[in-house]
Backbone as JSON Lines, residues from 0, in Angstrom:
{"i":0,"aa":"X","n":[32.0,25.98,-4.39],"ca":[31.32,27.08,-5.06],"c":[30.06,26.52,-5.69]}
{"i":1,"aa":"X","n":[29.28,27.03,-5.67],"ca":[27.46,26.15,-5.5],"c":[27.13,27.45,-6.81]}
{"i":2,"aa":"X","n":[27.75,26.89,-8.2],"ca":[27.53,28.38,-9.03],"c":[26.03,27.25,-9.87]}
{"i":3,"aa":"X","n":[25.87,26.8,-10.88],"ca":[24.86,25.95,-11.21],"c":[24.02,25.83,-10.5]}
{"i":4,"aa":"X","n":[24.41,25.24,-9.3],"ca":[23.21,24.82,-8.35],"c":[22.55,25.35,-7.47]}
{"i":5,"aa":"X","n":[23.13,26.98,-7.24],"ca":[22.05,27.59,-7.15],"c":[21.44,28.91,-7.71]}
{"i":6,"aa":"X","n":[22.16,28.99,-8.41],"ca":[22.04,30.24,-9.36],"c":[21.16,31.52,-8.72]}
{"i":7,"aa":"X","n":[21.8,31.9,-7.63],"ca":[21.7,32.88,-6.88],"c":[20.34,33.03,-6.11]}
{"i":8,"aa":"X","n":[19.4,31.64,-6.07],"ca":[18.69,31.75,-5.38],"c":[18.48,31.46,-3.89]}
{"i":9,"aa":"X","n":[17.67,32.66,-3.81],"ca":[17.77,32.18,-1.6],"c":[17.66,31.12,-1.27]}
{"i":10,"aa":"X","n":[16.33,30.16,-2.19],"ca":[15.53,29.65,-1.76],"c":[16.66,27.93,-1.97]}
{"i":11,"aa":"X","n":[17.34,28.09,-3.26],"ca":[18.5,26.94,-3.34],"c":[19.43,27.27,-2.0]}
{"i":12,"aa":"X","n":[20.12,28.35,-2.0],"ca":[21.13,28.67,-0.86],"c":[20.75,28.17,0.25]}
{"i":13,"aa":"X","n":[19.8,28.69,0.76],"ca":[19.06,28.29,1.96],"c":[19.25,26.56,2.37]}
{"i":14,"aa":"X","n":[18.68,25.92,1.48],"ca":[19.06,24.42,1.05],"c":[20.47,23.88,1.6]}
{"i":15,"aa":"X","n":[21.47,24.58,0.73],"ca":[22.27,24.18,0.26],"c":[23.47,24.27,1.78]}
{"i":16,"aa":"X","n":[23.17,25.39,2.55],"ca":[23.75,26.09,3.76],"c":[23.07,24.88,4.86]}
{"i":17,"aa":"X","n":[21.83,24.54,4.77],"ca":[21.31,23.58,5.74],"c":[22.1,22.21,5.53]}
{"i":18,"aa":"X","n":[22.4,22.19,4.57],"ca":[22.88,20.28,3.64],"c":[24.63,20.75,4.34]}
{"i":19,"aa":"X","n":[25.18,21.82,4.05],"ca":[26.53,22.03,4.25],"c":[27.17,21.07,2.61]}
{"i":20,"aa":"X","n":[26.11,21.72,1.59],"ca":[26.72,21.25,0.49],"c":[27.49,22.11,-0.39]}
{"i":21,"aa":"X","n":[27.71,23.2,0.52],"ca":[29.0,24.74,-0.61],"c":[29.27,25.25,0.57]}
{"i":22,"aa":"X","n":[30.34,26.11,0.04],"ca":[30.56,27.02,0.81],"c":[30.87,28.35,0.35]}
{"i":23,"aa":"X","n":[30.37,28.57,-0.98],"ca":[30.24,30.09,-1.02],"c":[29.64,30.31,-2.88]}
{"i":24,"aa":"X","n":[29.22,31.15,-3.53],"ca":[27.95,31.28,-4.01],"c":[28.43,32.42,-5.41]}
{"i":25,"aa":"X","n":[28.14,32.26,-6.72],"ca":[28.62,33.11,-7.11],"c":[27.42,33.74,-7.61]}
{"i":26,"aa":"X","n":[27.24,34.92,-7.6],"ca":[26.22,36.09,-7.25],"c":[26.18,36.39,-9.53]}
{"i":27,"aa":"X","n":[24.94,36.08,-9.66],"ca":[24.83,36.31,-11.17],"c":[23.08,37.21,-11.15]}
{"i":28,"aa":"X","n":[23.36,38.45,-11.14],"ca":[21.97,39.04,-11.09],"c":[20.89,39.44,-12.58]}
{"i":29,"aa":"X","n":[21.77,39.06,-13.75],"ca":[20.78,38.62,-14.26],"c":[19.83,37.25,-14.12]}
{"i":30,"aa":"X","n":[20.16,36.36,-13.77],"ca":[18.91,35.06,-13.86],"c":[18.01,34.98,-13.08]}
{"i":31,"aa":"X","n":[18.77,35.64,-11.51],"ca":[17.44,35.79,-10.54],"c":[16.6,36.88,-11.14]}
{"i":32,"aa":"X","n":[16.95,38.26,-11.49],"ca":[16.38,39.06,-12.05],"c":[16.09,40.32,-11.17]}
{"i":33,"aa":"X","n":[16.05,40.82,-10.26],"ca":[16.5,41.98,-9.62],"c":[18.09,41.68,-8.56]}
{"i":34,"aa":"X","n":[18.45,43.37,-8.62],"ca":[19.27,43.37,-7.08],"c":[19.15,42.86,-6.04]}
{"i":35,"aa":"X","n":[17.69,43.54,-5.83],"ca":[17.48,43.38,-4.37],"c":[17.61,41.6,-3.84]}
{"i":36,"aa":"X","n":[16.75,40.99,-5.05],"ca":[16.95,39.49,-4.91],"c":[18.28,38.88,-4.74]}
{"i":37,"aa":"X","n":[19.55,39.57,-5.66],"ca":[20.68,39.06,-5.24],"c":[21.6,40.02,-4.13]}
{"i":38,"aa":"X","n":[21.2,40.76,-3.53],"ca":[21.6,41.32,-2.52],"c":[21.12,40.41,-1.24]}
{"i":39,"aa":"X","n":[19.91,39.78,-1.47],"ca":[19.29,39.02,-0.42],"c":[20.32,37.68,-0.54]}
{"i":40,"aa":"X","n":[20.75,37.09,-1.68],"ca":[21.15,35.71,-1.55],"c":[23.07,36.35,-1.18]}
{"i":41,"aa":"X","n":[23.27,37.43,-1.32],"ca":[24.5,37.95,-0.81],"c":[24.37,38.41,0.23]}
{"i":42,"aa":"X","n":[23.24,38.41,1.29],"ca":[23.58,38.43,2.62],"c":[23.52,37.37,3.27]}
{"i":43,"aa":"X","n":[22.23,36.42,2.34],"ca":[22.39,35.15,3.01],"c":[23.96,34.16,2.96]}
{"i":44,"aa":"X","n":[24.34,34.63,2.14],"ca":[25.79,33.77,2.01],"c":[26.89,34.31,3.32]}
{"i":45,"aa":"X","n":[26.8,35.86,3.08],"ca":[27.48,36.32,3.6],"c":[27.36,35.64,5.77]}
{"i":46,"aa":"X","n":[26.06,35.7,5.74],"ca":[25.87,35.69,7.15],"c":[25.91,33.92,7.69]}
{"i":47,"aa":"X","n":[25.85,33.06,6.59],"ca":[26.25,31.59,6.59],"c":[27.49,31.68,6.74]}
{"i":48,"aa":"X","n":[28.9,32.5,6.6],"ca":[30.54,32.21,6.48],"c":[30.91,32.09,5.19]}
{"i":49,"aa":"X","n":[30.2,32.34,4.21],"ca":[30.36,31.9,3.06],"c":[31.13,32.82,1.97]}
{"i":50,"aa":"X","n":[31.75,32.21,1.28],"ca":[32.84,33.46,-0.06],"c":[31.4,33.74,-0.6]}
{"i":51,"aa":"X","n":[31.46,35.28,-1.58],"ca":[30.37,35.59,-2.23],"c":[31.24,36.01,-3.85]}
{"i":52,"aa":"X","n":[31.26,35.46,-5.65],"ca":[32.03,36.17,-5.9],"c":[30.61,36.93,-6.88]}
{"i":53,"aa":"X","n":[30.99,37.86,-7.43],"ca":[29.99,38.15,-8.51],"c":[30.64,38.0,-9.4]}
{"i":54,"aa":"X","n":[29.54,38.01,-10.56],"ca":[29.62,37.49,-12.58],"c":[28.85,38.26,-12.89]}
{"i":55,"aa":"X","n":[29.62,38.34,-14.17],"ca":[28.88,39.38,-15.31],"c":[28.07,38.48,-16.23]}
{"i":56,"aa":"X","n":[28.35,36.95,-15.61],"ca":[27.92,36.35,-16.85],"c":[28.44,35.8,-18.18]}
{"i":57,"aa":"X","n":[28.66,35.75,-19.4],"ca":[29.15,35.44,-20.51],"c":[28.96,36.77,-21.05]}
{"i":58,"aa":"X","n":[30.51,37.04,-21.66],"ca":[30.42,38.61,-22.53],"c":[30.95,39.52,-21.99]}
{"i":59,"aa":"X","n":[31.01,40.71,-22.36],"ca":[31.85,41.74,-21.91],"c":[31.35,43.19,-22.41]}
{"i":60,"aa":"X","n":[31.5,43.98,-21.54],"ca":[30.65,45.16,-21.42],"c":[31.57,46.24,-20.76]}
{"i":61,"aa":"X","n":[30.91,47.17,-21.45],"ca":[31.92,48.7,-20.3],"c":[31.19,48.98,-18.98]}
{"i":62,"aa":"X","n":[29.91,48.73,-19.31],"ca":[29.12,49.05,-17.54],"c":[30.45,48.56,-16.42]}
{"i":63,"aa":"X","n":[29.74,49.17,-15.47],"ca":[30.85,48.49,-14.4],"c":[30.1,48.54,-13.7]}
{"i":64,"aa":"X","n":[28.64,48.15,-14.02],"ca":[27.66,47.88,-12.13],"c":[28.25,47.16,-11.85]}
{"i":65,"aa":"X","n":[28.15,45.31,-12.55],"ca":[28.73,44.34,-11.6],"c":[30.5,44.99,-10.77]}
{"i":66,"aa":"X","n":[31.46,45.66,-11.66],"ca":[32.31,45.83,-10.74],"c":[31.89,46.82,-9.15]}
{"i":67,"aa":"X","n":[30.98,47.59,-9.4],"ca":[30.52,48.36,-8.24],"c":[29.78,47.81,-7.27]}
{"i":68,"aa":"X","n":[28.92,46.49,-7.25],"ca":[28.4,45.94,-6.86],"c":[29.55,45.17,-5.81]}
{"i":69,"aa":"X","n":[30.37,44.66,-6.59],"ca":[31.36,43.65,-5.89],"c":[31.89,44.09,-5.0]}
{"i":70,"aa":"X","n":[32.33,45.75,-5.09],"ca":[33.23,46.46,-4.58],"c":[32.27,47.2,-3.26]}
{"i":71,"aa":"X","n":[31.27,47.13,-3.68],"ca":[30.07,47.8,-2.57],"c":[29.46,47.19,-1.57]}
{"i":72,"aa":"X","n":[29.48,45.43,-1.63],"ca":[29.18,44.51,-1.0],"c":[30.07,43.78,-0.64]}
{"i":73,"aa":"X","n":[31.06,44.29,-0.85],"ca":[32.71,43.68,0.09],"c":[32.67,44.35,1.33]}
């Protein structure tokens, strides 16, 4: 799980999928900072073989995007 090291970026993933240094990615869309950006590093995982999980991060909240997200990109 490549959660630190790449903190949901394509541009680490990308890396990281060439090295065969993870094998699957945990999806945190605040740090990249849009969806669309972590929808991109959740297809790139996805289309490498890779587990994808999502995080809310630290804390706790009633939103349930991240749960809809998870559940929408499964």
């Amino acid at each position: 799980m490549g959660d630190d090291l790449l903190v949901t970026n394509i541009t680490r993933i990308k890396k990281s999928i060439n090295e065969n240094s993870s094998n699957a990615v945990l999806l945190k869309p605040n740090p990249i900072g849009s969806l669309s950006e972590t929808s991109a590093a959740f297809k790139m995982a996805k289309d490498a073989g890779w587990g994808a999980v999502m995080s809310h991060r630290s804390g706790e909240t009633e939103d349930t995007t991240i749960a809809d997200l998870a559940v929408a990109w499964e």
